[in-house]
C-alpha positions in Angstrom: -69.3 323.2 -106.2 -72.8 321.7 -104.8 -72.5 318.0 -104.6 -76.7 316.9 -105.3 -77.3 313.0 -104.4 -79.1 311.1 -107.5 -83.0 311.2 -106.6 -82.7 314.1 -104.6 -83.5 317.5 -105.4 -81.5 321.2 -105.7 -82.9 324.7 -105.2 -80.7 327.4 -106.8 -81.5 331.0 -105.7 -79.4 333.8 -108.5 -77.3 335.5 -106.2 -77.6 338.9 -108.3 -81.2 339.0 -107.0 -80.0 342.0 -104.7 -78.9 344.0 -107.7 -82.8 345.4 -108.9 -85.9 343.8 -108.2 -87.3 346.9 -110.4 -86.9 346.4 -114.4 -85.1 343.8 -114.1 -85.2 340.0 -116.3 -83.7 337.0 -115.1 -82.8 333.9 -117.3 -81.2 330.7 -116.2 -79.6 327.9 -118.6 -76.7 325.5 -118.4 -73.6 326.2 -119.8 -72.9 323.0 -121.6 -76.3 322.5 -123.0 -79.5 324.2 -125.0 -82.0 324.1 -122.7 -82.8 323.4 -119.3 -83.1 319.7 -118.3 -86.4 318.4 -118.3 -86.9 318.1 -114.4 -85.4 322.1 -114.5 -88.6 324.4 -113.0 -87.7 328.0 -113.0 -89.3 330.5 -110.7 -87.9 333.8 -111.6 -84.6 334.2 -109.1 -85.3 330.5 -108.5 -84.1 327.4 -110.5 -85.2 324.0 -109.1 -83.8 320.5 -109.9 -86.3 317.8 -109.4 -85.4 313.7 -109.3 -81.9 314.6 -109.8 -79.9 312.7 -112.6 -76.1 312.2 -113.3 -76.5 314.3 -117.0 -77.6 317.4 -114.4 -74.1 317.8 -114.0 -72.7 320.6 -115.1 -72.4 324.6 -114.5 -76.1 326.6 -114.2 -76.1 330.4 -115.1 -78.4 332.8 -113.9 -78.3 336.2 -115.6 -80.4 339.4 -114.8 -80.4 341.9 -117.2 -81.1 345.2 -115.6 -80.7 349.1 -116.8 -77.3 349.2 -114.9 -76.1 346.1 -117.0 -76.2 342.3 -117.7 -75.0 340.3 -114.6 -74.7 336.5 -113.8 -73.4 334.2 -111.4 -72.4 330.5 -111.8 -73.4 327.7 -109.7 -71.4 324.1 -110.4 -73.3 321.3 -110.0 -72.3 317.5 -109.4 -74.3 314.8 -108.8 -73.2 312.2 -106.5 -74.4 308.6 -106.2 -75.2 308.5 -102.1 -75.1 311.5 -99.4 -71.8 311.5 -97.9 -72.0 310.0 -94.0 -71.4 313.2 -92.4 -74.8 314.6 -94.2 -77.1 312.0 -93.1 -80.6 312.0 -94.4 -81.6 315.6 -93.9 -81.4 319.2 -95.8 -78.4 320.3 -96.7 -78.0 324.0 -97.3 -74.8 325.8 -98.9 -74.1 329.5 -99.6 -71.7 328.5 -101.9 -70.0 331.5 -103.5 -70.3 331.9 -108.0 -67.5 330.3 -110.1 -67.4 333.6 -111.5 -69.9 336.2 -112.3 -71.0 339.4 -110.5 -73.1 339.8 -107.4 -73.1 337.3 -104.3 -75.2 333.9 -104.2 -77.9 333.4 -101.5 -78.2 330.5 -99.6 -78.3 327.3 -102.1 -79.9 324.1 -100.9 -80.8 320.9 -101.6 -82.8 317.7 -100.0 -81.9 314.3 -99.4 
């Protein structure tokens, strides 16, 4: 789970980026929702959170769809109200493996 502080910002790379670059579609949504939240800017494999806000809490998909198959890692996000002491003021960066899904997520970060 990646713990964001309020204000801050989170960069999600899809960890099944490694799976085909060639043909392949990504999509990114949250699991609990419709649509992305409005401070949500996707770049292909890339899924940013901008200003973050408690209601971005919650479980972020990214799915690529490729000739091989459909797969999709999970990235749980909550959002804390101050950076815990040991962080300080700096980046924090996370290769924090899926919930569940196939494929192995890249190095997720976020700044203070």
């Amino acid at each position: 789970s990646l713990q964001p502080v309020m204000g801050g910002s989170v960069t999600l790379t899809c960890g099944v980026e490694s799976v085909s670059r060639g043909g392949s579609s990504v999509a990114w949504r949250k699991l609990d929702a419709d649509t992305l939240p409005a401070n949500a800017a996707v770049d292909n494999y890339v899924l940013r959170l901008e200003d973050i806000k408690e209601d971005n809490d919650g479980v972020y998909r990214c799915e690529v769809t490729t000739r091989l198959g459909i797969f999709y890692a999970d990235y749980n996000l909550t959002v804390t109200s101050a950076a815990a002491p040991d962080r300080g003021a700096g980046t924090f960066t996370s290769a924090a493996a899926p919930e569940r899904g196939a494929g192995t997520p890249e190095a997720s970060s976020w700044h203070g």
